[in-house]
C-alpha positions as YAML, in Angstrom:
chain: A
units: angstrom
residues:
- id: 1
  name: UNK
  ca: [-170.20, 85.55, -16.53]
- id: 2
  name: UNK
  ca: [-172.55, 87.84, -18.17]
- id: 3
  name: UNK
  ca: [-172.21, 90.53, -15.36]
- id: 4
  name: UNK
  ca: [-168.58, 90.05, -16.13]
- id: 5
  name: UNK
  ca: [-169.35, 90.74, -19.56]
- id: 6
  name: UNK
  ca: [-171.43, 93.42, -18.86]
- id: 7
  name: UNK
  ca: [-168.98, 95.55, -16.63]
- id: 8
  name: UNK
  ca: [-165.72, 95.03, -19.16]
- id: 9
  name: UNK
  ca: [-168.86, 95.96, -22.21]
- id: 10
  name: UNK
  ca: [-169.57, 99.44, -20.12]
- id: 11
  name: UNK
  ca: [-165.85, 100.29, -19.11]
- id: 12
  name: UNK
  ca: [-165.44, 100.10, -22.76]
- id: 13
  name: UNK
  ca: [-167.60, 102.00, -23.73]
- id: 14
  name: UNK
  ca: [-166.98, 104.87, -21.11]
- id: 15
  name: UNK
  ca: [-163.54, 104.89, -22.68]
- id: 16
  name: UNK
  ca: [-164.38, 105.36, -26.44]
- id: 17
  name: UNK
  ca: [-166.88, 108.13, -24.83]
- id: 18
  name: UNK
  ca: [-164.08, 109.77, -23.35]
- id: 19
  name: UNK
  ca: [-161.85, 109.71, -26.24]
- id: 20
  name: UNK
  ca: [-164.47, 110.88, -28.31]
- id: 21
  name: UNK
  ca: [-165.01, 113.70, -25.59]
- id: 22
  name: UNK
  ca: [-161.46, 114.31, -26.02]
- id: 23
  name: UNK
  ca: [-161.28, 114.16, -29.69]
- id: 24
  name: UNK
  ca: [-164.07, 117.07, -29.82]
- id: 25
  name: UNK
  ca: [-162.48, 119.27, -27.48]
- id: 26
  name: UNK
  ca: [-159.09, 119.34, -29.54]
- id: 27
  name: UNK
  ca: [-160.52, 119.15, -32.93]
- id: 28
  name: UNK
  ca: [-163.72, 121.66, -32.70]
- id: 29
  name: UNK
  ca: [-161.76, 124.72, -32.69]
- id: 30
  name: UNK
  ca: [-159.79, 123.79, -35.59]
- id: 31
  name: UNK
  ca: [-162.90, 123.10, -37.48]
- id: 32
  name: UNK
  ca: [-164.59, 126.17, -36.71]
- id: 33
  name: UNK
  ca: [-160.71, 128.16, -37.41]
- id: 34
  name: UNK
  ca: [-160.68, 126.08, -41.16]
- id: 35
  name: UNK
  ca: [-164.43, 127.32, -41.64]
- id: 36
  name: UNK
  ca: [-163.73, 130.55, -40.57]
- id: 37
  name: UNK
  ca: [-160.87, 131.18, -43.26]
- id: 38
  name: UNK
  ca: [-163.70, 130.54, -45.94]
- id: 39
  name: UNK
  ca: [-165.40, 132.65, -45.13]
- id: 40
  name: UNK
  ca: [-166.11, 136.89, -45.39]
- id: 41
  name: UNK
  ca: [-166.78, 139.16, -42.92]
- id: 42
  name: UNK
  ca: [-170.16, 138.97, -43.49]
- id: 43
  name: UNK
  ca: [-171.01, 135.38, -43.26]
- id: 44
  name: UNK
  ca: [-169.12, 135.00, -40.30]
- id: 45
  name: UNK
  ca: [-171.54, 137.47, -38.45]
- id: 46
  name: UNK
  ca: [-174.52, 135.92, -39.91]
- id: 47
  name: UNK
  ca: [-174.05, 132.08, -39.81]
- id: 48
  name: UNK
  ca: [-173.28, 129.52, -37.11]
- id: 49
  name: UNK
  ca: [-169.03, 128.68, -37.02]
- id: 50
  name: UNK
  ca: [-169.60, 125.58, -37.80]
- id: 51
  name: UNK
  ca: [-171.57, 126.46, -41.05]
- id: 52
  name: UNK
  ca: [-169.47, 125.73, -43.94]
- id: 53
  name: UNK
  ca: [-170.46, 127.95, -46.69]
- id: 54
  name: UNK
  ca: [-171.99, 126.54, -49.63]
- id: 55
  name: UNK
  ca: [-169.63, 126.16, -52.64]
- id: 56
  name: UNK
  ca: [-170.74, 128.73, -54.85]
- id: 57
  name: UNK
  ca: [-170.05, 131.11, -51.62]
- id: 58
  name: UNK
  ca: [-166.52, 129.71, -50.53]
- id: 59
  name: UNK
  ca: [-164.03, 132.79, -50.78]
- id: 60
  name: UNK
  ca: [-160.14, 132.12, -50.98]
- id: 61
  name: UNK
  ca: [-159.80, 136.29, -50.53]
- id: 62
  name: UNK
  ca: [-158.36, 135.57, -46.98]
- id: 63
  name: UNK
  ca: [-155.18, 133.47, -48.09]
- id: 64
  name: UNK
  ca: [-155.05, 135.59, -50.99]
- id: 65
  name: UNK
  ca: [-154.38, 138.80, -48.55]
- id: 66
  name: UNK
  ca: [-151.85, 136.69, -46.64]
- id: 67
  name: UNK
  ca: [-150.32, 135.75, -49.58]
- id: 68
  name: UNK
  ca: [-149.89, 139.14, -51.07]
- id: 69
  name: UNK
  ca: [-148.90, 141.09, -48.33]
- id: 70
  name: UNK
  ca: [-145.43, 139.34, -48.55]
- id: 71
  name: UNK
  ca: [-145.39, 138.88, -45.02]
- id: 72
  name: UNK
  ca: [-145.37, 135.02, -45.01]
- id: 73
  name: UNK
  ca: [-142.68, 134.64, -47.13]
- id: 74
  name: UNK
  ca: [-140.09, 137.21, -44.82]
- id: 75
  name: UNK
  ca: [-141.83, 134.93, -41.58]
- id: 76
  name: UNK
  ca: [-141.53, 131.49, -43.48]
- id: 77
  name: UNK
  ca: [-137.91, 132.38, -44.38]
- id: 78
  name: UNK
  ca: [-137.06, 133.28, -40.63]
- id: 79
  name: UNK
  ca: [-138.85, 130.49, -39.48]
- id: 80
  name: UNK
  ca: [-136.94, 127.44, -41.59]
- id: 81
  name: UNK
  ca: [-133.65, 129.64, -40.41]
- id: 82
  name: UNK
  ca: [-134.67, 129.27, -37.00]
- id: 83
  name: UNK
  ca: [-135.88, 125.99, -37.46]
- id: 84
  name: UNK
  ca: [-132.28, 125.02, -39.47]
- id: 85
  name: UNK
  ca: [-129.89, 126.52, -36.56]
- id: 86
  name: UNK
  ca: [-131.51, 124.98, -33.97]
- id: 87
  name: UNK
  ca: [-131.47, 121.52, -35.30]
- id: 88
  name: UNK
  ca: [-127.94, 121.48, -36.29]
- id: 89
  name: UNK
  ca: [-126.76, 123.01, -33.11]
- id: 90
  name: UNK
  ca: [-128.59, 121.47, -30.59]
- id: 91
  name: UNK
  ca: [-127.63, 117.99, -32.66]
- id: 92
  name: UNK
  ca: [-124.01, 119.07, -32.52]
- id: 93
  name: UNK
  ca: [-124.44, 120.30, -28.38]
- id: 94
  name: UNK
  ca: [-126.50, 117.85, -27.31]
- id: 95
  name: UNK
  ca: [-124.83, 114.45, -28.96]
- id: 96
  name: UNK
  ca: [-121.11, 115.71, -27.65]
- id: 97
  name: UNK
  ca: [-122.59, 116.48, -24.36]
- id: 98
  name: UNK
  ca: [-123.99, 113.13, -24.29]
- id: 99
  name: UNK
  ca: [-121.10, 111.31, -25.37]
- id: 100
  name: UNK
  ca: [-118.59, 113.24, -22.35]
- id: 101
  name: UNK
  ca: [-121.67, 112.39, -19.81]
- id: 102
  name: UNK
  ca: [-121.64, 109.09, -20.79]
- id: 103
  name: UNK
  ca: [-118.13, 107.70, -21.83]
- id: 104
  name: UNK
  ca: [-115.68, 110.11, -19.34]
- id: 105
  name: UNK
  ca: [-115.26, 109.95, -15.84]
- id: 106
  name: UNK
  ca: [-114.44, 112.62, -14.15]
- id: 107
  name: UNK
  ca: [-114.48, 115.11, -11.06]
- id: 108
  name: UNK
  ca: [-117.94, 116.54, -9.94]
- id: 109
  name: UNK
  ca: [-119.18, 114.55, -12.83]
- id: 110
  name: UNK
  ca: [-122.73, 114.20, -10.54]
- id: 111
  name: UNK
  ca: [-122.62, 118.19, -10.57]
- id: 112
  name: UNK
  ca: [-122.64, 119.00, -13.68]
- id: 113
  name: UNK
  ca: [-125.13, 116.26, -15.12]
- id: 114
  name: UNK
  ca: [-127.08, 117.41, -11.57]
- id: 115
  name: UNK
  ca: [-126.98, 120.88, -12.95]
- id: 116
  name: UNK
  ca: [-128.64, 120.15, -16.33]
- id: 117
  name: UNK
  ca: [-130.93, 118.39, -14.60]
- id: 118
  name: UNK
  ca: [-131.88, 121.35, -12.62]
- id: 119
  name: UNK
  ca: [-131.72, 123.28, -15.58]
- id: 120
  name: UNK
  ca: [-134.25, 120.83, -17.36]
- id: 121
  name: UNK
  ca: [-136.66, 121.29, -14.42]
- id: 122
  name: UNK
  ca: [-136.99, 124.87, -13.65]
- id: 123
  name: UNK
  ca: [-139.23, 126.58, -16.15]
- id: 124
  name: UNK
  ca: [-137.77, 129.41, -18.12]
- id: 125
  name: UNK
  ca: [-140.10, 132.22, -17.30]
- id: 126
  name: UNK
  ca: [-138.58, 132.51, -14.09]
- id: 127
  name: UNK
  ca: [-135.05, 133.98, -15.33]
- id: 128
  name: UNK
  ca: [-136.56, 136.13, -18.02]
- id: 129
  name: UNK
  ca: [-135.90, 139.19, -16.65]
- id: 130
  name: UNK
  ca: [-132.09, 138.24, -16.57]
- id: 131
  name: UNK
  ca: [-131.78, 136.60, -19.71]
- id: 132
  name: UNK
  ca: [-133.33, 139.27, -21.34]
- id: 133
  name: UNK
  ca: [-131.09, 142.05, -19.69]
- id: 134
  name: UNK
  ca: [-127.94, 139.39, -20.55]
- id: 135
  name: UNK
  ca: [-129.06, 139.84, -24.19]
- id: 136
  name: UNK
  ca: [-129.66, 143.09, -24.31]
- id: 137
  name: UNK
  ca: [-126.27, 143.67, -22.68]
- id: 138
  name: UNK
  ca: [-124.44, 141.21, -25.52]
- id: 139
  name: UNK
  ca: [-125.78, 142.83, -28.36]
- id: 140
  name: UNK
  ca: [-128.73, 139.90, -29.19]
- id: 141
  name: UNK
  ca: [-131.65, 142.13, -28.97]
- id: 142
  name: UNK
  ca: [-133.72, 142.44, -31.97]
- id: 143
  name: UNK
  ca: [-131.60, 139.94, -33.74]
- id: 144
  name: UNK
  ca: [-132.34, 136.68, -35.23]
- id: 145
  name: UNK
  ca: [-129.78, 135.25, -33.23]
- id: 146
  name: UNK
  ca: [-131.14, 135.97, -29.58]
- id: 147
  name: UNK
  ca: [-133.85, 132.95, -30.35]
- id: 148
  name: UNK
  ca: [-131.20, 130.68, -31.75]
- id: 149
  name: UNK
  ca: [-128.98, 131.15, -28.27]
- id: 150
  name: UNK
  ca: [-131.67, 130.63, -26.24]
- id: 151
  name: UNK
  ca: [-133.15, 127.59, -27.79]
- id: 152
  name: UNK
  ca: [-129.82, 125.47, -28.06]
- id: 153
  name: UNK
  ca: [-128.88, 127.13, -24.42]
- id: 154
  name: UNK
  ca: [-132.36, 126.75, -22.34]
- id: 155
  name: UNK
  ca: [-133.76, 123.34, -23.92]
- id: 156
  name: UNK
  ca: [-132.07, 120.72, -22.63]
- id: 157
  name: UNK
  ca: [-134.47, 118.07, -24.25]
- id: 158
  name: UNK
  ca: [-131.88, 116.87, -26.39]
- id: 159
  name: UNK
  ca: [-128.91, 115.84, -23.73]
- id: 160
  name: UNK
  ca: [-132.08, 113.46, -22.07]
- id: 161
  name: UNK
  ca: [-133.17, 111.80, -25.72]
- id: 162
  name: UNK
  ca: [-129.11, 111.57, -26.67]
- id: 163
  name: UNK
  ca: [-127.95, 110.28, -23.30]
- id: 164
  name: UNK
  ca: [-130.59, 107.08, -23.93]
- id: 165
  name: UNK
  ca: [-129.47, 106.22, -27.43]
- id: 166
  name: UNK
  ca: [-125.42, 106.81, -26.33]
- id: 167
  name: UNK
  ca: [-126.25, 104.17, -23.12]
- id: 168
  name: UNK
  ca: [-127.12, 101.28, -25.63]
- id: 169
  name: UNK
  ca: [-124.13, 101.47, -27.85]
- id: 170
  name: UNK
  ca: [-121.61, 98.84, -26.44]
- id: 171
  name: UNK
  ca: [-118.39, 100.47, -25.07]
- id: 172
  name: UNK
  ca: [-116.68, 97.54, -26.49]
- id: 173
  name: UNK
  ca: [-116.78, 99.57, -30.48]
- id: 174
  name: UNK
  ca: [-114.76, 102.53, -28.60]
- id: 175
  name: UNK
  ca: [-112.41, 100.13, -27.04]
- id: 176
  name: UNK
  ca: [-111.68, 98.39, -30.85]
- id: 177
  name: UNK
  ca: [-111.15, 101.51, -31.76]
- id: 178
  name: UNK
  ca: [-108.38, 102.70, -29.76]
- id: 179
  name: UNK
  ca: [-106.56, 99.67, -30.43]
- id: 180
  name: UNK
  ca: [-106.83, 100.58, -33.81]
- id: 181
  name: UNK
  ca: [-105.62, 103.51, -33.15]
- id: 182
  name: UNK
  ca: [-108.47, 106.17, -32.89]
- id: 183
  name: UNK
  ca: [-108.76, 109.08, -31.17]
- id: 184
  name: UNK
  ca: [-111.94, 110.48, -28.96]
- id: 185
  name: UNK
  ca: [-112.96, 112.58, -31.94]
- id: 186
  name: UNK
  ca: [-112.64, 110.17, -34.49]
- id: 187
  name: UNK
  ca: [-114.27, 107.49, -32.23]
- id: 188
  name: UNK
  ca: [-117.60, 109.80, -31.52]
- id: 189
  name: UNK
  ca: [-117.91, 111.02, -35.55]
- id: 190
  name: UNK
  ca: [-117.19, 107.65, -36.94]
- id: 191
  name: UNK
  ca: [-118.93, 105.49, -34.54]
- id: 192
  name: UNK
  ca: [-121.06, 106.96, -31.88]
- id: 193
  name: UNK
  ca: [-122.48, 109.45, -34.16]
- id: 194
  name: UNK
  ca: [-123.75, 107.32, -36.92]
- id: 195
  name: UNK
  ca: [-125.33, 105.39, -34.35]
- id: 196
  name: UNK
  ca: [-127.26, 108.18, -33.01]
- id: 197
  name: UNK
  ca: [-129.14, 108.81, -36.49]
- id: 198
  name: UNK
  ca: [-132.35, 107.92, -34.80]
- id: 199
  name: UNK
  ca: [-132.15, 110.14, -31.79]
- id: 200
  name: UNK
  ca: [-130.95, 112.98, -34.19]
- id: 201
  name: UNK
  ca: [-134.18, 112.73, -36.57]
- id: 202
  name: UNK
  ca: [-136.14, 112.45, -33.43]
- id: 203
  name: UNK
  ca: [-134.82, 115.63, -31.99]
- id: 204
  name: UNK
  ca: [-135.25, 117.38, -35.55]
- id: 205
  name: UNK
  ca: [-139.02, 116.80, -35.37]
- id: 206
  name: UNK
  ca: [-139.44, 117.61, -32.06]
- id: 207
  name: UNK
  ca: [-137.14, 120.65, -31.68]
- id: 208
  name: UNK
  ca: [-138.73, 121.81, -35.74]
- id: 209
  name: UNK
  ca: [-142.19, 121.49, -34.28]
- id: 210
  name: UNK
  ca: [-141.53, 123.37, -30.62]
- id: 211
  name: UNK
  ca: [-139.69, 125.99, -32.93]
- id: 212
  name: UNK
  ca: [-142.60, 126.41, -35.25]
- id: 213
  name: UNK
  ca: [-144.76, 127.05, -32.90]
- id: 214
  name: UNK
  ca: [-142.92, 129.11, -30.28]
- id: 215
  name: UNK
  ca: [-144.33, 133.18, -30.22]
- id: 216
  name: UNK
  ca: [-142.97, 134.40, -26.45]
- id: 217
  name: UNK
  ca: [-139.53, 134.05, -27.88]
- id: 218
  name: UNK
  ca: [-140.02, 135.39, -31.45]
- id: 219
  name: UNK
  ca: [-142.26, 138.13, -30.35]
- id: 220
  name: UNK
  ca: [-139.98, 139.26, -27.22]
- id: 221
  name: UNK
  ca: [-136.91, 139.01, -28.62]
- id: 222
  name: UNK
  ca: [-137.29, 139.64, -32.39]
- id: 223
  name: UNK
  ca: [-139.83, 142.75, -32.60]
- id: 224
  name: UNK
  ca: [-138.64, 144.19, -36.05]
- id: 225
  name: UNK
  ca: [-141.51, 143.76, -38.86]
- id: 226
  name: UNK
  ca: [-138.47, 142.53, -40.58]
- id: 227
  name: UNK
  ca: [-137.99, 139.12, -38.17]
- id: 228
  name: UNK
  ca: [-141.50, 137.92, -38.51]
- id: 229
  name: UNK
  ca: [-141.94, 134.41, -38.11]
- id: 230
  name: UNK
  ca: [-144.69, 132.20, -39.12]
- id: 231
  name: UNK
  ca: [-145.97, 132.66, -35.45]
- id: 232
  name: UNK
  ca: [-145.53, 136.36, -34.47]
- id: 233
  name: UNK
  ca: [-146.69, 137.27, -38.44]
- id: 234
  name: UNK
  ca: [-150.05, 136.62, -36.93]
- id: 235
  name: UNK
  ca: [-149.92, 139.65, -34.88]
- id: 236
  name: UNK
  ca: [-149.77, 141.43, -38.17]
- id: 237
  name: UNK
  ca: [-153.43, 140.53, -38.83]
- id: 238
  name: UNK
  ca: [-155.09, 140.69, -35.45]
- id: 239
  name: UNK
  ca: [-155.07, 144.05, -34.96]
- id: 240
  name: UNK
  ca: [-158.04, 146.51, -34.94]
- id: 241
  name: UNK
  ca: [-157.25, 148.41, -38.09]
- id: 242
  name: UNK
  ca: [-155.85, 145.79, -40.35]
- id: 243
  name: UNK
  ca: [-156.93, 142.69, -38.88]
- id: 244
  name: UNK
  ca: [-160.31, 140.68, -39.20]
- id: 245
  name: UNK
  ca: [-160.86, 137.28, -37.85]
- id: 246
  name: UNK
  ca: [-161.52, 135.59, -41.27]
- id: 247
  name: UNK
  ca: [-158.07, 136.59, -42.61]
- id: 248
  name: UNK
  ca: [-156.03, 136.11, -38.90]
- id: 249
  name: UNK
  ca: [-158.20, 132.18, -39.60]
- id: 250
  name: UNK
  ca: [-156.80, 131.66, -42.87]
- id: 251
  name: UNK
  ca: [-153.28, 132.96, -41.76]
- id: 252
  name: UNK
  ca: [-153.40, 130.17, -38.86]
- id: 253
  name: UNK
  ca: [-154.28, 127.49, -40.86]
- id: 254
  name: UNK
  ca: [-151.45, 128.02, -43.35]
- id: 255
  name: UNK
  ca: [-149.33, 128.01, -40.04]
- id: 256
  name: UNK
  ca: [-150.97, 125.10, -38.88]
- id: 257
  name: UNK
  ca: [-150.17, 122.77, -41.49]
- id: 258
  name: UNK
  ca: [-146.17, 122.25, -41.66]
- id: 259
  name: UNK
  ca: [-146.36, 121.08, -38.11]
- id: 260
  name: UNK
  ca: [-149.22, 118.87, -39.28]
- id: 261
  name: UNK
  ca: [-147.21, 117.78, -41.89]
- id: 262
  name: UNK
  ca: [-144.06, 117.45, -39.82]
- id: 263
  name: UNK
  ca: [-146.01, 115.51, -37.11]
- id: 264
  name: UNK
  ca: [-148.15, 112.85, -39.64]
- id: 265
  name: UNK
  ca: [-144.93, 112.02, -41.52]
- id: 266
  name: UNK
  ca: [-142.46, 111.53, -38.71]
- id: 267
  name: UNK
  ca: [-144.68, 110.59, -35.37]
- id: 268
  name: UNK
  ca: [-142.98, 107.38, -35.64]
- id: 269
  name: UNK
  ca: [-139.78, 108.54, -34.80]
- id: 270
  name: UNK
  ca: [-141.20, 110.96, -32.24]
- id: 271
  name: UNK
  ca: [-142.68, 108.03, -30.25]
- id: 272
  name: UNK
  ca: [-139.12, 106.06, -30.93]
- id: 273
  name: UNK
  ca: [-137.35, 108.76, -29.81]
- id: 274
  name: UNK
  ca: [-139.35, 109.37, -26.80]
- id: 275
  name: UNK
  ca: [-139.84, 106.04, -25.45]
- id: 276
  name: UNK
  ca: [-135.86, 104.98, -26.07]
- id: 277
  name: UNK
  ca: [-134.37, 103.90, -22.53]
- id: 278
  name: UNK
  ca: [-137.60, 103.41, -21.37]
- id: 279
  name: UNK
  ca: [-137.06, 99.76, -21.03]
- id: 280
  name: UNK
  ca: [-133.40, 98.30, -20.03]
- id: 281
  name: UNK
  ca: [-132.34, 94.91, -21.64]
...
């Protein structure tokens, strides 16, 4: 018994060591990022990272430049626009979609859910080169709406969370319905719809979150000064001339903490939403 003991007292403890392994290798560059930001150029090249300064030392220069270039307020402003557009389409896409998948039958039905499927699976990198001549050639280029298309048209995230929530609401409410006299439109805004409040909050956090912290698109398809968002604004302080690390530290950890936010707040419903259809009843 005590050998028994002994083995389940060491797996245990192998696993909290490899958590805490884990833990350290996600959470030490953020520390050292956070320290860096209070920091000036010359205590940076003098002291460890992970040296906080001492309080009479702490400088709050670095968000002070960030703040008074006026750059993050053109990039946060682009960024909740990006974030808004996507939500609200993809929600409006993604729960119809759903809906047809689920309640209609019809021809080559297999295809076309068959064909998302594909589309969910193939990464995007490997049709850049025509989606970015297809929005050159439509006029998208360099315009805020070139990342809206290509989020609500490339994710498909949304049909697969949607499609899991639509599955457990009982066919019988459409079928009252129509006896009472409703149509397909009124059925899915009236009924289905409400019912798929969950699955839409999930898909807000998620698709607010992957939006946030997207740069490829952004930075590809957006390069005016003018589009900055809260991603490709740190470009702005990188560079050789204008850029130092302390500054291009504080200007990621004001980046950093909406999704923080976003993620503490709402991880409930991300796990919900996630997990959803997992189990059949």
């Amino acid at each position: 018994m005590s050998q028994i003991n002994l083995k389940k007292g060491l797996s245990k403890f192998l696993t909290y060591l490899l958590f805490l392994c884990i833990t350290v290798i996600v959470f030490l560059p953020i520390l050292v990022t956070v320290i860096a930001s209070f920091k000036t150029s010359g205590q940076l090249g003098s002291t460890s990272p992970l040296a906080f300064p001492s309080f009479s030392k702490i400088t709050l220069e670095n968000y002070k430049t960030i703040f008074e270039s006026g750059k993050l307020l053109i990039a946060t402003r682009n960024s909740v626009f990006l974030v808004v557009a996507s939500v609200v389409l993809n929600a409006i896409i993604g729960s119809t979609t759903a809906y047809a998948l689920e309640r209609f039958e019809f021809k080559m039905k297999f295809f076309v859910y068959g064909m998302f499927l594909i589309g969910m699976l193939l990464p995007a990198y490997i049709t850049e080169i025509a989606r970015f001549r297809v929005m050159s050639k439509i006029g998208m280029y360099n315009t805020i709406g070139a990342p809206i298309l290509i989020y609500i048209a490339t994710d498909l995230m949304q049909l697969y969370i949607y499609r899991q929530f639509v599955q457990k609401i009982p066919l019988a409410l459409d079928e009252s319905a129509m006896i009472d006299g409703a149509g397909y439109f009124t059925i899915f805004w009236k009924i289905i719809f409400p019912n798929l409040l969950p699955a839409t909050a999930t898909l807000a956090i998620i698709k607010s979150v992957d939006v946030l912290n997207d740069m490829y698109i952004p930075y590809l398809y957006m390069p005016s000064s003018s589009l900055r968002t809260l991603t490709t604004m740190l470009m702005d302080f990188s560079g050789s001339l204008t850029g130092s690390w302390q500054t291009l530290s504080a200007a990621i950890v004001i980046v950093m903490v909406p999704t923080i936010l976003l993620f503490v707040f709402f991880q409930r419903y991300i796990f919900a939403g996630i997990v959803a259809g997992a189990v059949k009843e």
